[in-house]
N, C-alpha and C positions, 0 to 999 in steps of 0.2 A: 551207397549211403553218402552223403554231401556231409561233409568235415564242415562246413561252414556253417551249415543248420545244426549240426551235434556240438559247436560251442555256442552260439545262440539257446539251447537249449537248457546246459551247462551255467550261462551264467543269468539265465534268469529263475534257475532252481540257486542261485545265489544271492543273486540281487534283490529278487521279487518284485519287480516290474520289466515288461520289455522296453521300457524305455530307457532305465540304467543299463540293461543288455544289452539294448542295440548302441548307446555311446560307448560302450566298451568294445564294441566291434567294430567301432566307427563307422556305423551302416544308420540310414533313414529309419525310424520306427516302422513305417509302410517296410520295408524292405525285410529287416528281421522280421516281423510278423509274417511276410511270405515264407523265410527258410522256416519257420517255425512249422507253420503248413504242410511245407513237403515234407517236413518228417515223419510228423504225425501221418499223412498221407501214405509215405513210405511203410512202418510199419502196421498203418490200419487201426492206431488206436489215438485215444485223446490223453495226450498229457499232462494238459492244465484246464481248469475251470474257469473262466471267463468271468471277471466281477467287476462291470465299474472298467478302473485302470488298473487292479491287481489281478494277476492268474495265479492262483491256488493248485498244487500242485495234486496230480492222483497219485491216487496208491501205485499205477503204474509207472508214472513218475516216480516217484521216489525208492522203486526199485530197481529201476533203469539207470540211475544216477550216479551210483556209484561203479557200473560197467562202463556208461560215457567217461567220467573221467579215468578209468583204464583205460581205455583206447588214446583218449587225447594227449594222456601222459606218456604213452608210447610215442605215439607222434612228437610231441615235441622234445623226447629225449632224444630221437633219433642224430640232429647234429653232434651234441654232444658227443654221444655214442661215435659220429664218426672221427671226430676229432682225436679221441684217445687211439682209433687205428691203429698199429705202427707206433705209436708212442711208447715210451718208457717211465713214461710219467704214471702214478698212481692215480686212479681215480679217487674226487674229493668223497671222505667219508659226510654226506648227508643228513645234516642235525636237524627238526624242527622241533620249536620251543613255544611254548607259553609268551608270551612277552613280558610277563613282569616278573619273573625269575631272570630273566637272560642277563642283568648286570649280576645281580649276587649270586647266584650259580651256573648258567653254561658260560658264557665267559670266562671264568674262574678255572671251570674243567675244561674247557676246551686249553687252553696256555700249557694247562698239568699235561694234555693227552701228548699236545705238539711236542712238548718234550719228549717225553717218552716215545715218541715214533718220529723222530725227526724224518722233514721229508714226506709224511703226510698231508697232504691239503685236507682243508676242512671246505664244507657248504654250508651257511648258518640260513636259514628260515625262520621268521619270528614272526609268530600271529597272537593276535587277541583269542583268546579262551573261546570266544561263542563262533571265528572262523575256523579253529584248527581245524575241527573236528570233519570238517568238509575237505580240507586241504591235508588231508592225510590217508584219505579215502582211498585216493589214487594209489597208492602206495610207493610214492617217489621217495622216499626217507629210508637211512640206514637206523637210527635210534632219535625216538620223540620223548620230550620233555613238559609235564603238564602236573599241576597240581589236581588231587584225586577227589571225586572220580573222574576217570579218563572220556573226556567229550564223546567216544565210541564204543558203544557197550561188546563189540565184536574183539577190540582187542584187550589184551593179557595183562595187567597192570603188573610191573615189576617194581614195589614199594621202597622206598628212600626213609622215608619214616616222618614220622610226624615233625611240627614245629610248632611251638606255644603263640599265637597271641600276643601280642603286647601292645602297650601304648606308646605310640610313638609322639614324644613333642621335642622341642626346643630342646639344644641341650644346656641353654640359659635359663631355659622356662622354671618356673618356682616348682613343678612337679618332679621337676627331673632331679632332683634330691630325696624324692620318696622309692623306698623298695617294692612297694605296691599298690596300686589305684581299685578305688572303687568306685561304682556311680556318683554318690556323693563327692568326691573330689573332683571330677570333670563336669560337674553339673552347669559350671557358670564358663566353662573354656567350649568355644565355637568347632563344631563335631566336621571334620573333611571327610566326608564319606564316599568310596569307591562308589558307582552304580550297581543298581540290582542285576544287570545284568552277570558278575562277576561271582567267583564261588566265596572270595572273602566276606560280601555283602551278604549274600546268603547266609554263611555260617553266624556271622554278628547279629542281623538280624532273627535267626531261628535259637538263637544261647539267650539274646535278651529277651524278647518274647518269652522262653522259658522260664527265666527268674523275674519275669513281672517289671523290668526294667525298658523305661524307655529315656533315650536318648536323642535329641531336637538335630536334624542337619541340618549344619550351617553353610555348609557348601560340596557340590557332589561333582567328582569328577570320573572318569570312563578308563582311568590307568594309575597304578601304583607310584611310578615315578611322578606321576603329576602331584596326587596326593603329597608325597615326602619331601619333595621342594616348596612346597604351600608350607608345611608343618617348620620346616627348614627357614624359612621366610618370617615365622610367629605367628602366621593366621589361623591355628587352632592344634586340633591334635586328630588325628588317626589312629586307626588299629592297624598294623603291622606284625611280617613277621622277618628273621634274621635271616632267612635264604632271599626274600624279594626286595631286601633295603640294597641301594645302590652303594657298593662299598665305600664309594668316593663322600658320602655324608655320615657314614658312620661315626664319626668325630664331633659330629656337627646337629645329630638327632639321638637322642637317648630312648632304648626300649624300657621300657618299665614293665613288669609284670601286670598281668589283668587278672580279678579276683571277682567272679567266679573265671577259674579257665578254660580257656576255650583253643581250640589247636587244628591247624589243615597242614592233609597229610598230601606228600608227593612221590612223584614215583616215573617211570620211565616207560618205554613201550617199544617193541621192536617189528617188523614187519614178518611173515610168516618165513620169506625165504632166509636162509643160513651163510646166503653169502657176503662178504668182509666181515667173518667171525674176529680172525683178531684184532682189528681196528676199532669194531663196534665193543668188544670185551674191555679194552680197552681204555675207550673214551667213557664204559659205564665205572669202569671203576673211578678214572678218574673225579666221574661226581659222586660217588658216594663218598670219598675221602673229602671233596669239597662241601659236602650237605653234611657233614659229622662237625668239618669247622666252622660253619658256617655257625651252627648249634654253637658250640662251645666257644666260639669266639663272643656272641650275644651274651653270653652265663658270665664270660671274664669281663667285656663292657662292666656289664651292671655292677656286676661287684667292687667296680673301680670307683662308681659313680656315687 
């Protein structure tokens, strides 16, 4: 089997075109669509459907997918692996996260962990929500970090707990003197809205939709931190919550409660094998003590506000 054709194939079950594939290979599109060939060739079956400039992947594909990238994640752990050889040094405990948690809670936990085991290196990983899910398949991670549900219905979700919703504005803004918002209050302030792609946008729009409420976007963006420096800036307001707010604006953006409420829930995820039980124990406790503050530190904000 050709290693070069099994990441050509790998990342156009990612990218969905071999054109993005092959520049990530740095190969001719003629060229990747040959390795593509031999593989299929190799094993005797068709892995993609031909449409146009997109290949749609088969069901053979998509079972195949998650064994390529086991192999390839071997392979390329292999330096690594040989570097710790003979060392004395620990291997780095392996974190992958959400990216719009990683300032208000891994972060946070990771600093708690490094205390508590001095001398441990850490590995941080940080994907968008709609990549993890591909990029954990492999199973290169000691403990993953995602708001629920977990992008891969195979693994175990080990629950952190819920967080509330709220509005995030200004912490000048004329709202941020109120204990609670309803539609009617944000009806005339310009809405920054995550993208549907994301579980937040989801959630807002499947709660509003429920109570017959709608709400005009004013401006949409594809990540939380982006959203919260817009809000931070005065250009409208968002729905937030106290684990994804970057702590460094906490001063600077006020949550306010949302009526009716609405809440997403987080949690953690481990890989099947048992090995760095005490590192990975851990680093989990460390965020659940960080996701409890995170909660109660938002409850003291408002109450100050």
């Amino acid at each position: 089997m050709n290693l070069r054709a099994l990441r050509v194939f790998a990342f156009v079950m990612e990218e969905g075109t071999l054109a993005r594939a092959a520049e990530r290979m740095n190969l001719s599109q003629s060229a990747a669509s040959r390795q593509l060939t031999l593989l299929e060739q190799d094993f005797d079956v068709s892995f993609f459907q031909r449409d146009k400039k997109r290949l749609s992947p088969t069901l053979e594909a998509e079972r195949f997918y998650p064994e390529a990238l086991r192999i390839l994640s071997q392979i390329d752990a292999l330096p690594e692996f040989v570097r710790h050889i003979g060392s004395d040094r620990p291997e780095p405990l392996r974190i992958v996260a959400q990216s719009r948690i990683v300032n208000g809670l891994v972060l946070p936990a990771i600093a708690r962990f490094v205390d508590s085991l001095p001398g441990q290196p850490v590995k941080l990983e940080i994907h968008r929500r709609r990549d993890l899910g591909r990029r954990i398949m492999n199973d290169r991670y000691d403990v993953g970090v995602s708001a629920l549900p977990l992008p891969v219905e195979q693994l175990r979700a080990h629950r952190l707990g819920a967080a509330a919703l709220k509005v995030a504005v200004a912490r000048d803004h004329p709202l941020a003197r109120k204990k609670a918002l309803t539609a009617s209050d944000i009806a005339d302030v310009p809405y920054i809205a995550l993208d549907d792609t994301t579980v937040i946008r989801r959630i807002v729009d499947r709660e509003l939709a429920a109570q017959g409420i709608s709400i005009q976007v004013a401006h949409e963006v594809s990540l939380g931190a982006a959203a919260y420096r817009l809000v931070h800036r005065g250009l409208g307001f968002t729905f937030a919550d106290p684990v994804a707010l970057d702590p460094e604006l906490s001063g600077d953006v006020a949550l306010i409660d949302w009526n009716p409420r609405m809440e997403v829930e987080f949690g953690y995820f481990l890989p099947k094998s048992d090995a760095r039980a005490e590192a990975k124990d851990a680093f989990c406790e460390a965020l659940e003590a960080v996701f409890q503050e995170a909660r109660q530190g938002a409850r003291s904000l408002q109450a100050k506000a």
